[in-house]
C-alpha positions as semicolon CSV with decimal commas, in nm:
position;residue;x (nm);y (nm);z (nm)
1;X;0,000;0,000;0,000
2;X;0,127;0,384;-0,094
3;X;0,166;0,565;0,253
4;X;0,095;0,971;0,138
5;X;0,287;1,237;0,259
6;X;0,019;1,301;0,544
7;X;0,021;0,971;0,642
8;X;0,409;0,982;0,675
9;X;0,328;1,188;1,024
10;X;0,152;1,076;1,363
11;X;-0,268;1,094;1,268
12;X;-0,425;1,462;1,349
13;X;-0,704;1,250;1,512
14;X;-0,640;0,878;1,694
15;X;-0,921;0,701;1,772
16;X;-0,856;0,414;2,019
17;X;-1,097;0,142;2,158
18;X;-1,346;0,366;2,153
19;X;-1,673;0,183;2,294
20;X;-1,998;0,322;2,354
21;X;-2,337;0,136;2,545
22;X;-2,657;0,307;2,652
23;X;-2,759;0,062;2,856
24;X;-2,786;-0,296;2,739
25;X;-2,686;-0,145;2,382
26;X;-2,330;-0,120;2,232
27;X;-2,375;0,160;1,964
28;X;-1,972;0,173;1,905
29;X;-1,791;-0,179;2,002
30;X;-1,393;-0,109;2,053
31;X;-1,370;0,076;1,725
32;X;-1,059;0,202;1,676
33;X;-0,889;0,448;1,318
34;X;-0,668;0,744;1,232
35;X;-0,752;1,107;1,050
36;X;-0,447;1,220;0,900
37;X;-0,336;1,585;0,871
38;X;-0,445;1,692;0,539
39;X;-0,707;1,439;0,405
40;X;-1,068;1,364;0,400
41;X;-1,135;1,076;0,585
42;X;-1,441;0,917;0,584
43;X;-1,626;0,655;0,810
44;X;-1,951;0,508;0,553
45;X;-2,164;0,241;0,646
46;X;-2,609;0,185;0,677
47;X;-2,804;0,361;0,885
48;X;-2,753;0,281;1,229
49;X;-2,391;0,163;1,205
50;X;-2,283;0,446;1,473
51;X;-2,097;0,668;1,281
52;X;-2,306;0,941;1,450
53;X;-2,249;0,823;1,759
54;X;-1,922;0,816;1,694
55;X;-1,934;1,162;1,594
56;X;-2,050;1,262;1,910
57;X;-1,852;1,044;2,129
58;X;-1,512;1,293;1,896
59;X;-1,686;1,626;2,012
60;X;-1,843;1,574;2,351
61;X;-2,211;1,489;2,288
62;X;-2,166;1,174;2,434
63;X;-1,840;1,013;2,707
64;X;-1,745;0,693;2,594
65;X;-1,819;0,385;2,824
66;X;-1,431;0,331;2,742
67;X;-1,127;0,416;2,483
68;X;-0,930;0,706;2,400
69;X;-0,971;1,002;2,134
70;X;-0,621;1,192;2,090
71;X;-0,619;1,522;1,894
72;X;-0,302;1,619;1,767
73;X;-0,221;1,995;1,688
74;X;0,018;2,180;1,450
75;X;0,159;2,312;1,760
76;X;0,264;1,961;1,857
77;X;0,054;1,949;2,169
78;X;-0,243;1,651;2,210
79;X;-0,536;1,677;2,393
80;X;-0,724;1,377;2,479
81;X;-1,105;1,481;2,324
82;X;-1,259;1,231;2,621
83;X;-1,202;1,405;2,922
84;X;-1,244;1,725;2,788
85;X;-1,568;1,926;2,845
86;X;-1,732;2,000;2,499
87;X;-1,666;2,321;2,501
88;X;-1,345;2,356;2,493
89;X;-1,331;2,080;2,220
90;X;-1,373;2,356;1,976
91;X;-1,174;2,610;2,211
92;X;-0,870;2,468;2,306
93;X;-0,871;2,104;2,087
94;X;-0,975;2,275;1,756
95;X;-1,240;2,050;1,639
96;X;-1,608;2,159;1,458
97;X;-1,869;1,979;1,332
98;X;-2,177;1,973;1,140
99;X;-2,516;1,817;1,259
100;X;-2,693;1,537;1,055
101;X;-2,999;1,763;1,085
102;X;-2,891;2,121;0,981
103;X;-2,861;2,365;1,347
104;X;-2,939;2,685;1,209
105;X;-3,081;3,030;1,413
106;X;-3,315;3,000;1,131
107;X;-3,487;3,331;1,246
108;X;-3,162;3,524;1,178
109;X;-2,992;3,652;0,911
110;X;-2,738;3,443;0,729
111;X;-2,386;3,748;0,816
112;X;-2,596;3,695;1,213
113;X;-2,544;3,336;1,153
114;X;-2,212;3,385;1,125
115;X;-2,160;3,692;1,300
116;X;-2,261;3,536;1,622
117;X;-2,068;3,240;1,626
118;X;-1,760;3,483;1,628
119;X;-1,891;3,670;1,976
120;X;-1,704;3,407;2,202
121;X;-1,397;3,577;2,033
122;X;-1,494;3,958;2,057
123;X;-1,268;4,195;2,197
124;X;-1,496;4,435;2,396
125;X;-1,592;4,340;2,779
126;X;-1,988;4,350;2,847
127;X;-1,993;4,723;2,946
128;X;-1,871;4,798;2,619
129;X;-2,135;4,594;2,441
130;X;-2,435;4,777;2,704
131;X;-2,321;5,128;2,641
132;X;-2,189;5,082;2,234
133;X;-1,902;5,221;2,293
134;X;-1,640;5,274;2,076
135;X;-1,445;4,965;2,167
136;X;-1,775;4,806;2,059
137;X;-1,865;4,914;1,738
138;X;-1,468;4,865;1,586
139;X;-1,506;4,480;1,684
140;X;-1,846;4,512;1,575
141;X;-1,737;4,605;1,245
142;X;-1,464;4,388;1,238
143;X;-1,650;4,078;1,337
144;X;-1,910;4,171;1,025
145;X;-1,616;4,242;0,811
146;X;-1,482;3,820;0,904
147;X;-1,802;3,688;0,853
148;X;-1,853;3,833;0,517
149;X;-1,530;3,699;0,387
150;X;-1,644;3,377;0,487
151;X;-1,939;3,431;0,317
152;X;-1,776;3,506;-0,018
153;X;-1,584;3,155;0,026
154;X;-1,903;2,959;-0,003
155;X;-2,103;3,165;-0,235
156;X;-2,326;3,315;-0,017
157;X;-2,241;3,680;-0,025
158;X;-2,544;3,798;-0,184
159;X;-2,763;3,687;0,037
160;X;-2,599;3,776;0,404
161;X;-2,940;3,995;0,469
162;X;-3,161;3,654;0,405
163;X;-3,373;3,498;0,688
164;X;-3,155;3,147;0,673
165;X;-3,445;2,973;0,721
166;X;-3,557;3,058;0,391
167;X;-3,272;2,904;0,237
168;X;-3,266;2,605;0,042
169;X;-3,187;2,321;0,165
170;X;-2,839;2,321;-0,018
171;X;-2,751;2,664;0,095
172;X;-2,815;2,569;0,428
173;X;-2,572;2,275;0,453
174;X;-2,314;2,527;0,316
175;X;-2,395;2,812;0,565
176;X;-2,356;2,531;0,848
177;X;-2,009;2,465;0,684
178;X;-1,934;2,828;0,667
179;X;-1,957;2,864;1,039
180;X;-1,765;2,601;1,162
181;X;-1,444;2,817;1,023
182;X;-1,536;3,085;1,257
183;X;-1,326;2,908;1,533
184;X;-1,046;2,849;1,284
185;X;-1,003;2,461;1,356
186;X;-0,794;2,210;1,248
187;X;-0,996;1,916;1,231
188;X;-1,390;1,974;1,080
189;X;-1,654;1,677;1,132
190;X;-1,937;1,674;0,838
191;X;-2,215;1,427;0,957
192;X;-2,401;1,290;0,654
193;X;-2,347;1,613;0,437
194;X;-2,517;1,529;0,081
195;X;-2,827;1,395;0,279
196;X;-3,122;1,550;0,116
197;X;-2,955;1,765;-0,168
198;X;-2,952;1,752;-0,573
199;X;-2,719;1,619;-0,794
200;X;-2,577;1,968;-0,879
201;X;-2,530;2,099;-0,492
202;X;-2,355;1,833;-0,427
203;X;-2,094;1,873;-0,668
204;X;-2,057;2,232;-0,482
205;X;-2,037;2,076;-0,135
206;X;-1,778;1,831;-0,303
207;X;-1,593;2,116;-0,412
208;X;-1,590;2,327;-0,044
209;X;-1,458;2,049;0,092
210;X;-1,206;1,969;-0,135
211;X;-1,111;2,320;-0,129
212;X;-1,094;2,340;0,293
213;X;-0,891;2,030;0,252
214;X;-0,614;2,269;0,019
215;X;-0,643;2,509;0,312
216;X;-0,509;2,301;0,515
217;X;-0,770;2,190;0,726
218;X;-0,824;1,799;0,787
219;X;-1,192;1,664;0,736
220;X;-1,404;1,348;0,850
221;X;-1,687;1,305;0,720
222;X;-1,978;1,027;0,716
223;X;-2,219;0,921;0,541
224;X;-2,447;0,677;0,363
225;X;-2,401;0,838;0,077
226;X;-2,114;0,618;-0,057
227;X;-2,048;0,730;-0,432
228;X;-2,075;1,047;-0,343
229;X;-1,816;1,021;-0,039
230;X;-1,553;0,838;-0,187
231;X;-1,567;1,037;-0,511
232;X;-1,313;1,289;-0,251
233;X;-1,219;1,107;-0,005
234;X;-0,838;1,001;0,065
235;X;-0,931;0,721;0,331
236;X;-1,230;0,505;0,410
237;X;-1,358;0,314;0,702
238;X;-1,618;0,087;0,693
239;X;-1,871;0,040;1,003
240;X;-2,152;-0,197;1,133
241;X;-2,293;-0,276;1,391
242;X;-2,063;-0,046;1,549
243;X;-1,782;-0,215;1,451
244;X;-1,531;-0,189;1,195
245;X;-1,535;-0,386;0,886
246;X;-1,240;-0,277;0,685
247;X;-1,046;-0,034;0,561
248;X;-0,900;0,117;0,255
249;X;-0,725;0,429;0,068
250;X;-0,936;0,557;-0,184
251;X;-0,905;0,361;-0,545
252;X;-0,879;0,026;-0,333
253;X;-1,269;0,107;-0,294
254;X;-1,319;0,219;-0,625
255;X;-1,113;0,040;-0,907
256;X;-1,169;-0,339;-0,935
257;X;-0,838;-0,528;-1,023
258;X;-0,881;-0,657;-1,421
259;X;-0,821;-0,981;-1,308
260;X;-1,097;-1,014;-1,067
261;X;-1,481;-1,108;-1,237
262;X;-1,798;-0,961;-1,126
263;X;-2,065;-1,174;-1,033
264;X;-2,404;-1,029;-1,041
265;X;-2,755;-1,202;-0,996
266;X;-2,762;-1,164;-1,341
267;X;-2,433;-1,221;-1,520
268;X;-2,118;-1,264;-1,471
269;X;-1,854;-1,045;-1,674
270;X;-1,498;-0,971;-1,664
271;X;-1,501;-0,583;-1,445
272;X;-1,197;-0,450;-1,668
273;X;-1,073;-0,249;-1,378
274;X;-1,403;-0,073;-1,393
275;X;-1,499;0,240;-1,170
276;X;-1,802;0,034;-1,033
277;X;-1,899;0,304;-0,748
278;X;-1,860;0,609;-0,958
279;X;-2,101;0,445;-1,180
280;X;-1,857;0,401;-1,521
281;X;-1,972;0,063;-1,621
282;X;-2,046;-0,105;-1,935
283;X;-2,413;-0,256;-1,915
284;X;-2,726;-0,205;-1,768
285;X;-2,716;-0,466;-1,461
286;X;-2,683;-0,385;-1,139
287;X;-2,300;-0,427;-0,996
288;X;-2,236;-0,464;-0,610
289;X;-1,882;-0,527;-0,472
290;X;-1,909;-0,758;-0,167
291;X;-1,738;-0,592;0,176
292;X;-1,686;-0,828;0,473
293;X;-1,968;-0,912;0,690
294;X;-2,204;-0,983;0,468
295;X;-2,268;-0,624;0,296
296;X;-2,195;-0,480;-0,011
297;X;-2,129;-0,115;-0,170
298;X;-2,469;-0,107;-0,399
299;X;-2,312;0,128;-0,751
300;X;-2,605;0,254;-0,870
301;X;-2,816;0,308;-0,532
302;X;-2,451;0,461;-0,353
303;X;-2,553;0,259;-0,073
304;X;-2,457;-0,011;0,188
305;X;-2,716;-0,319;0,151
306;X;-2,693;-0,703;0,229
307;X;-2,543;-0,883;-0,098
308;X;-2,490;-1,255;-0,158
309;X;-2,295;-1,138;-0,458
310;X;-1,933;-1,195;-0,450
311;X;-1,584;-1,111;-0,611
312;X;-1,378;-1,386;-0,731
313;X;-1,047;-1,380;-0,848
């Protein structure tokens, strides 16, 4: 296997026996991966797998019964994410996220949407902000000034005076996205981000995150969405059940070796090193690619489903 630059250097985020039980139910059962500095990482699987969980377990939601999540930053400090308050996950361990279901102030504006996630950051003491003082209104000013620029990144610039709750659905996923870069972090989580949106705006959410990835900032994502998630993605791990299936770099998921033969319910043909998931195939039946444990990346649905279709050599 090709190790990539990134992964030449300790993972930005180490995930370690992480296990997680409400209960008499094991969501997570001792998963354990790595997010490299640099790449898109994703963890796909069905509905239910615990990738959200997971998700929460990384930025505080939840404690884990047991195991250890390590952030490493660019200053070369860690901070262990599982005995840290939530809080100052994003604070001090520079970590955002996205929500599965989109946690707008719908009521404001899209710049107040922004605007206000920058106020744990303003430089003017609480006097200041009662009497609008000077102080006030040139951090005031500045703070609008950040949020537009931000704004401008993801194509929203012309409509900062909108009631985000007005927004597509599309726009709203990016405005989420747009925020999370308020508290400049190094690691962003996107739970399930091309849930719900059309062909076309996800091509534009593909292209914001390839383009946060070139600025340096590391992403994990997850999803269902398969095709759509490894069409960017350097890494991807596999979950279900809570557990992890496998693992592989991008093309491993993706390009078929010539030499192996896909067998469908109904035929079997040689693949040709065919691009099953991004849906470049020769012929009109349906082609699956069998994953351990019994399920199997679905090409044309971009989904996880039970298969008793397998690859042969």
């Amino acid at each position: 296997m090709t190790v990539s630059a990134a992964q030449a250097t300790p993972p930005i985020l180490e995930v370690d026996g992480l296990t997680m039980r409400f209960g008499g139910l094991t969501a997570v059962d001792s998963l354990s991966f790595a997010a490299f500095r640099g790449d898109i990482t994703a963890l796909i699987g069905p509905n239910g797998a615990g990738k959200t969980t997971v998700f929460n377990c990384i930025t505080g939601f939840y404690k884990p019964t047991s195991g250890a999540v390590t952030m490493r930053l660019s200053d070369g400090t860690t901070q262990r994410l599982d005995r840290l308050d939530n809080h100052r996950i994003a604070s001090h361990a520079r970590v955002a996220r996205t929500f599965q279901n989109i946690r707008l102030f719908s009521k404001l504006t899209v710049l107040d949407n922004v605007r206000i996630a920058y106020h744990p950051h303003a430089g003017y003491t609480l006097f200041d902000g009662i009497v609008r003082n000077k102080a006030y209104r040139e951090q005031e000013d500045y703070l609008t000034e950040r949020a537009q620029e931000f704004l401008a990144i993801f194509g929203l610039e012309q409509r900062q005076n909108d009631i985000a709750g007005s927004l597509p659905y599309g726009l709203q996923r990016r405005l989420e996205i747009a925020r999370c870069l308020v508290s400049d972090p190094e690691l962003i989580l996107l739970d399930e981000p091309f849930t719900g949106i059309d062909p076309v705006t996800i091509d534009s959410i593909q292209a914001i995150i390839r383009d946060l990835r070139d600025r340096g900032i590391s992403i994990l994502i997850t999803d269902h969405q398969v095709r759509e998630t490894l069409e960017i993605t350097d890494r991807a791990y596999v979950l279900a059940h809570g557990k992890k299936l496998g693992e592989r770099p991008f093309n491993a998921w993706v390009r078929m070796p010539a030499s192996w033969t896909l067998v469908t319910d109904e035929s079997a043909t040689d693949a040709q090193g065919g691009y099953l998931l991004a849906g470049i195939r020769p012929g009109n039946y349906e082609a699956r690619v069998l994953l351990p444990g019994g399920f199997a990346l679905d090409a044309n649905k971009a989904s996880l489903v039970p298969s008793d279709i397998t690859v042969t050599r």
